[in-house]
C-alpha positions, 0 to 999 in steps of 0.5 A, spaced: 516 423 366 515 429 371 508 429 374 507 436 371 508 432 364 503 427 366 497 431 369 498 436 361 496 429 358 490 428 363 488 435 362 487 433 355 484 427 356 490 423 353 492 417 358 490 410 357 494 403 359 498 402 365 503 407 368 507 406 375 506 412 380 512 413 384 516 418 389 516 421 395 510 426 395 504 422 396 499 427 397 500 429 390 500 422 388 492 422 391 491 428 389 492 426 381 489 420 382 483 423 384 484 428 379 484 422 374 477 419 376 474 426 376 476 427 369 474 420 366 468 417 369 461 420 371 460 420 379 453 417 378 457 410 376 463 410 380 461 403 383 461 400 375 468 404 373 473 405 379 476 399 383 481 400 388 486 394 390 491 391 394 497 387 393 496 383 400 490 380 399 490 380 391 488 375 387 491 375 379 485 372 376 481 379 380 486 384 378 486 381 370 478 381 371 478 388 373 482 391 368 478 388 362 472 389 364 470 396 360 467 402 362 460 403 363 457 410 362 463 413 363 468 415 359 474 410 362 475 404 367 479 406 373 484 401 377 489 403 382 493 397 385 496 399 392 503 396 396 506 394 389 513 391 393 509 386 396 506 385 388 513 384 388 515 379 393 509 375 393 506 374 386 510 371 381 509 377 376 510 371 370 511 374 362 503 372 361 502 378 366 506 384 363 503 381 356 497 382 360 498 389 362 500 391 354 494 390 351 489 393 356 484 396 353 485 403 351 479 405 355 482 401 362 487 406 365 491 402 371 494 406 376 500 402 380 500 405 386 507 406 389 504 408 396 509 405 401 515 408 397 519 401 397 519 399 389 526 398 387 528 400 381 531 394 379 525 389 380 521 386 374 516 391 376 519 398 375 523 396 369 517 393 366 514 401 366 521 404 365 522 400 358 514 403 356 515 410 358 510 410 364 514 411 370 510 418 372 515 421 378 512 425 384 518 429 386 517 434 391 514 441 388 518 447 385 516 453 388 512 455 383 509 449 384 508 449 392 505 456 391 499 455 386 498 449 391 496 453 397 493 459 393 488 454 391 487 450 398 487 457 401 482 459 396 477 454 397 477 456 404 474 463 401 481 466 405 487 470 401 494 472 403 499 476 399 505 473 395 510 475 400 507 472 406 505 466 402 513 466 400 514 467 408 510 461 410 513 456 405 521 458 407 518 457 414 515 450 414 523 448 412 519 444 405 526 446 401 530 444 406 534 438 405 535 437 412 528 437 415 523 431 412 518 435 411 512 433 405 506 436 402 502 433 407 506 437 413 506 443 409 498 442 408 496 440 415 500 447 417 496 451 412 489 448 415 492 450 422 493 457 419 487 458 416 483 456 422 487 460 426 486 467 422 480 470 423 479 475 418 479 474 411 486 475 409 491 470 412 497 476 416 504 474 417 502 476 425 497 468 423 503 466 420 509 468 427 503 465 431 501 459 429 506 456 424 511 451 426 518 454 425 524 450 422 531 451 423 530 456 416 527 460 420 533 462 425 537 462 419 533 467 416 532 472 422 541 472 424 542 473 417 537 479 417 540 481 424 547 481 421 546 486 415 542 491 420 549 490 424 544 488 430 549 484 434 544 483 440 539 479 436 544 475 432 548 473 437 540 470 440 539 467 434 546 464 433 544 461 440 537 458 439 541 454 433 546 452 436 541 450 442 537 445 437 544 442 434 545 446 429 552 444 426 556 451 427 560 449 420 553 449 417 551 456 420 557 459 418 556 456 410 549 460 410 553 466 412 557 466 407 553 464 402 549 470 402 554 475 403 556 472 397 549 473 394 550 480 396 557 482 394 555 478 388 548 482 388 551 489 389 557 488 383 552 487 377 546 492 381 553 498 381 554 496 374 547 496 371 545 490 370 537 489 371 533 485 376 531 478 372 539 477 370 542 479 376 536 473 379 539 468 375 547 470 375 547 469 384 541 464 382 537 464 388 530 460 386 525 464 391 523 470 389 522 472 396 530 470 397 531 474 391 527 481 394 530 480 401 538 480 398 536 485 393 532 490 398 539 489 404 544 488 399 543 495 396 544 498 403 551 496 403 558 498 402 561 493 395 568 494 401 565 493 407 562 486 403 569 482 400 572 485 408 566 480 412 567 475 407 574 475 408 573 475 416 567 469 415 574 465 410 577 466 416 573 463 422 571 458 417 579 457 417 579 456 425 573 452 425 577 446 421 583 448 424 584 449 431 582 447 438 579 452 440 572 454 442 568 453 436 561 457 439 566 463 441 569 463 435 562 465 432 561 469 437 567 473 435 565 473 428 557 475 429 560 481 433 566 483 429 561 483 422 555 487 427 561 492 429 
């Protein structure tokens, strides 16, 4: 199950038994594990009802002791166990510990806590979770989800930020981007840099320029800007900031081309009347600050002018795949041509 699934059961104080938590967001990991021993155990007895285990160093006959010893004043026992591919390797997991874990009392939950991201899906282990539906995936958030985690931590810190600049902040960091390893840790260690930095009480996008560290989105955003207000000067700079931080050119030129797509796409259904929410999920942008930038430059374009540059960014993709000559400068040509 996804996360988002398992915290609704949490929330509703539905959780009971072994689960295996597993996924490439540890913060949100932590996070739901605090989350779980706020909700079910009373704070003055946390040294009686929470234990926290490593497999390195794990005695079976301590773990089976832990996870059958019941709750005192509390609404559940809480036992994490961590390094579980070293559970693996080192312990023999025997029938007499999975039956173990099946019948732990509905008043222990057991949390085994993939926190090293190694456990393989065809262990005893994983299989043994999967078989019971207890595999609780921590995938990266969508940005609906990323967007109401920081509105939060922002929150707490007594600051606020509009919707738009929370959007910009987020494209920003490169969380979505594929080719950029960047977690929920990352993004949240950007956020506290920016609210220590900002001295009012609403965080501005002049904090976010100055402070944030920029991915390579940031460049793509600001020459795909700079080509649909025909700014050759700017596009061109970008186009050489990118190529300096080895951008591949087939890559830029994939970006180009898929929003001027998005705004020849975008500028067919708008002339045809079709409204905002259809159009979104026609092009199928999944950011809404995206969408309003698309939709905000598109509806100053020509529909002709649109299927001309594409035709033109066709072919230089044609010439990049197919000749010898220089690629930047070919690039360059284009830049110049769809600014002219």
């Amino acid at each position: 199950m996804k996360y988002g699934e398992f915290r609704k059961l949490i929330g509703n104080k539905n959780i009971k038994g072994p689960y295996l938590f597993t996924g490439e967001e540890g913060l949100v990991m932590e996070k739901t594990i605090e989350y779980i021993v706020n909700t079910f155990i009373n704070p003055s007895f946390k040294d009686f009802n929470y234990t926290h285990l490593n497999s390195i160093n794990l005695e079976l006959d301590y773990f089976y002791s832990s996870i059958e010893t019941l709750p005192f004043m509390s609404d559940k026992r809480v036992v994490i166990i961590d390094e579980l591919n070293v559970l693996q390797t080192k312990q023999n997991l025997s029938d007499i510990f999975f039956d173990t874990l099946k019948n732990t009392s509905d008043e222990t939950i057991i949390i085994f806590h993939d926190s090293d991201q190694n456990l393989k899906k065809n262990t005893k282990l994983y299989k043994f979770f999967k078989n019971i539906n207890r595999v609780v995936e921590f995938d990266k958030l969508n940005n609906s989800e990323l967007s109401s985690f920081l509105k939060k931590e922002i929150l707490k810190k007594d600051k606020t930020i509009s919707e738009g600049d929370l959007s910009y902040f987020i494209m920003l960091s490169g969380y979505h981007n594929r080719k950029v390893e960047v977690n929920l840790y990352d993004v949240e260690t950007e956020m506290e840099k920016l609210i220590s930095y900002s001295s009012s009480e609403k965080i501005t996008r002049d904090d976010i320029n100055k402070v944030t560290e920029k991915a390579n989105d940031s460049d793509v955003f600001n020459l795909l800007e700079g080509l649909a207000n025909k700014n050759s000067i700017d596009s061109l700079r970008y186009l050489h900031d990118l190529y300096d931080k080895n951008e591949s050119l087939n890559s830029i030129l994939y970006m180009i081309q898929r929003r001027y797509r998005q705004m020849y796409k975008y500028l067919s259904l708008y002339q045809d009347m079709k409204n905002e929410l259809d159009i979104k999920k026609s092009i199928g942008i999944p950011s809404d600050y995206e969408f309003k930038i698309v939709s905000k430059i598109s509806r100053g374009q020509d529909l002709c002018e649109l299927r001309d540059n594409l035709e033109k960014i066709l072919e230089i993709d044609k010439k990049l795949k197919s000749t010898s000559q220089d690629q930047l400068l070919l690039m360059e040509y284009l830049v110049v041509d769809i600014c002219t």
